[in-house]
N, C-alpha and C positions, 0 to 999 in steps of 0.2 A: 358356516360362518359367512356371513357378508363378504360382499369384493367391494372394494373402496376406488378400486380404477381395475380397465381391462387389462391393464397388467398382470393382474392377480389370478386370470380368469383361466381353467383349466385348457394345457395344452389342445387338447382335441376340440376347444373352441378361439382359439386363439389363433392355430393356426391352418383351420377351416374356413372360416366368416372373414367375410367385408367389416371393415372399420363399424359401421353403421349397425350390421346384423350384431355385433361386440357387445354395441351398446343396447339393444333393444333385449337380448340375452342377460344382460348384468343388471339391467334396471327388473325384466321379469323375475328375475332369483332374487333379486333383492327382496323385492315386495313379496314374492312367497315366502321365500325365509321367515317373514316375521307375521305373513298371513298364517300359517300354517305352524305355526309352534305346537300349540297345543295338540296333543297326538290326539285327540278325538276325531279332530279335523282331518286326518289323512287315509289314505283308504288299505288297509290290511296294514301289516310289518311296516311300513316305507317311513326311512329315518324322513325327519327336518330336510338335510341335505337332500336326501334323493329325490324328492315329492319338490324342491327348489328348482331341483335341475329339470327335472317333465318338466315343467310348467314354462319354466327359461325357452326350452326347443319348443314349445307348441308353440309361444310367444313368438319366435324365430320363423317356424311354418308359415304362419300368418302372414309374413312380408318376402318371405324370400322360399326359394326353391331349388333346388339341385337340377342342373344341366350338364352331363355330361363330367360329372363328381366336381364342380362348383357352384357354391352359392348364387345366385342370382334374385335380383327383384323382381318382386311380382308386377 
């Protein structure tokens, strides 16, 4: 299901990521959420949900990176 604010947004990204990394996460799952409905669209097994979340962290990859077990920008 959609996150309506980072509130919603599962602990292990809430209380990992920078404010900014939050939102670049929740907007990613959002758009796949409703890209990837259709099961044709996703690759083996992988619910809605799960195939939202990859795509959330790649999204996330893309701008930031892990130093020393914290987020940082690229």
């Amino acid at each position: 299901m959609p996150y309506s604010s980072k509130s919603e947004l599962p602990d292990s990204v809430k209380d990992n990521l920078p404010s900014h990394a939050q939102d670049i996460y929740k907007e990613a799952y959002n758009s796949a959420y409703e890209e990837y409905k259709d099961p044709d669209d996703r690759k083996g097994d992988a619910s809605r949900e799960e195939t939202a979340h990859k795509v959330a962290w790649s999204a996330v990859k893309q701008a930031y990176h892990k130093v020393d077990g914290d987020w940082k920008k690229k």
